[in-house]
N, C-alpha and C positions, 0 to 999 in steps of 0.2 A: 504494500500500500504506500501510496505519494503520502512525504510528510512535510509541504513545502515552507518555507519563511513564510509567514502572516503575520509578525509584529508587529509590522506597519498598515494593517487594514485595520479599518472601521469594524467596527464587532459584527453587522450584518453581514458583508465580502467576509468577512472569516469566518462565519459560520455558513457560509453558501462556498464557501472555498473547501473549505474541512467536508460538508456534507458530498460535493460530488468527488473529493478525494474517495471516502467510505463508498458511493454507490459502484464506481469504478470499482473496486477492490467484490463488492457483493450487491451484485444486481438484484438481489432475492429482497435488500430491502428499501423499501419506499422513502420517498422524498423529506415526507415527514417525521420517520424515523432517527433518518439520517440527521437532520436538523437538529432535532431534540439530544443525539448522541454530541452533535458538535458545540450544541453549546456548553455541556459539561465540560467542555477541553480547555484549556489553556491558549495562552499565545503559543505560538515557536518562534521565538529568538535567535534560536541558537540551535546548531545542529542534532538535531532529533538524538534521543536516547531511548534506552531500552524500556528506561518508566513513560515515556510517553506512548510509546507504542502498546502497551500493556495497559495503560491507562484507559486509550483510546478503544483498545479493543474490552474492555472491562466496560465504560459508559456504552458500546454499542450492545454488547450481552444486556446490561441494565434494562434498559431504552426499549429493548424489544424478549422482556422476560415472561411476556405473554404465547411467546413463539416459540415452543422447545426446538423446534425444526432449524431455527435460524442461529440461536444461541450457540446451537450442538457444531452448528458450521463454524460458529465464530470460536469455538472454546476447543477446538482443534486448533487451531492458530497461536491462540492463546497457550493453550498447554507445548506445542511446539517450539514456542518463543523461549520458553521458560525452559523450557532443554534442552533447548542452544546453546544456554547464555554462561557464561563463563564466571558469571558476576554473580551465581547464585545466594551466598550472604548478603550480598544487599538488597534482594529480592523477598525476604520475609515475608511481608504484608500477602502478597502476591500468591508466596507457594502457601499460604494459612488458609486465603480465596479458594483454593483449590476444594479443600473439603466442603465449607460452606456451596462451592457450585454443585459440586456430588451430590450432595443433600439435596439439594433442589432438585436434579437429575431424577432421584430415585424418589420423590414428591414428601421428602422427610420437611421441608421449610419452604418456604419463597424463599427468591433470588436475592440472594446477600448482600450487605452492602459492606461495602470497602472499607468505611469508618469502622467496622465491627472490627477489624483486624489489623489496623493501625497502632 
């Protein structure tokens, strides 16, 4: 997925920037979706990191927790990222999300939120 500079947009262009980054990446989700996942995001200032990317893909899971279908696509990604990454100590928050989205998966909870494991 594109994770371009937008520090210097207006918050609507970045969030219309961010969302057809996301629909490029999963055509599966809508317009409105997308939006809603972009505006959880941040600026990018500065060249993308590994928490942004996990971020990003974590508000898009959020955004559309209604869709197991679409989450399961995204939390592939998700989980893949995460076992790439070299940096796994700084990644806590992140691999603790793991069980929480399980849970969800196997209908033990709603879809977790990231603050819980902060």
């Amino acid at each position: 997925m594109n994770f371009e500079y937008n520090g210097n947009l207006l918050e609507e262009d970045r969030i219309n920037l961010v969302a057809n980054e996301i629909i490029n990446k999963y055509s599966q989700i809508n317009i409105e979706k997308a939006k809603e996942a972009a505006m959880l995001e941040g600026k990018i200032s500065n060249p993308k990191t590994i928490h942004d990317e996990l971020d990003r893909l974590y508000n898009i899971m959020l955004v559309n927790s209604d869709n197991k279908t679409i989450v399961s696509l995204i939390y592939k990604d998700f989980l893949s990222l995460l076992n790439n990454s070299n940096f796994k100590e700084d990644l806590n928050c992140y691999i603790n999300l793991v069980d929480g989205i399980n849970g969800y998966f196997q209908n033990y909870t709603e879809f977790p939120f990231i603050n819980d494991y902060q």
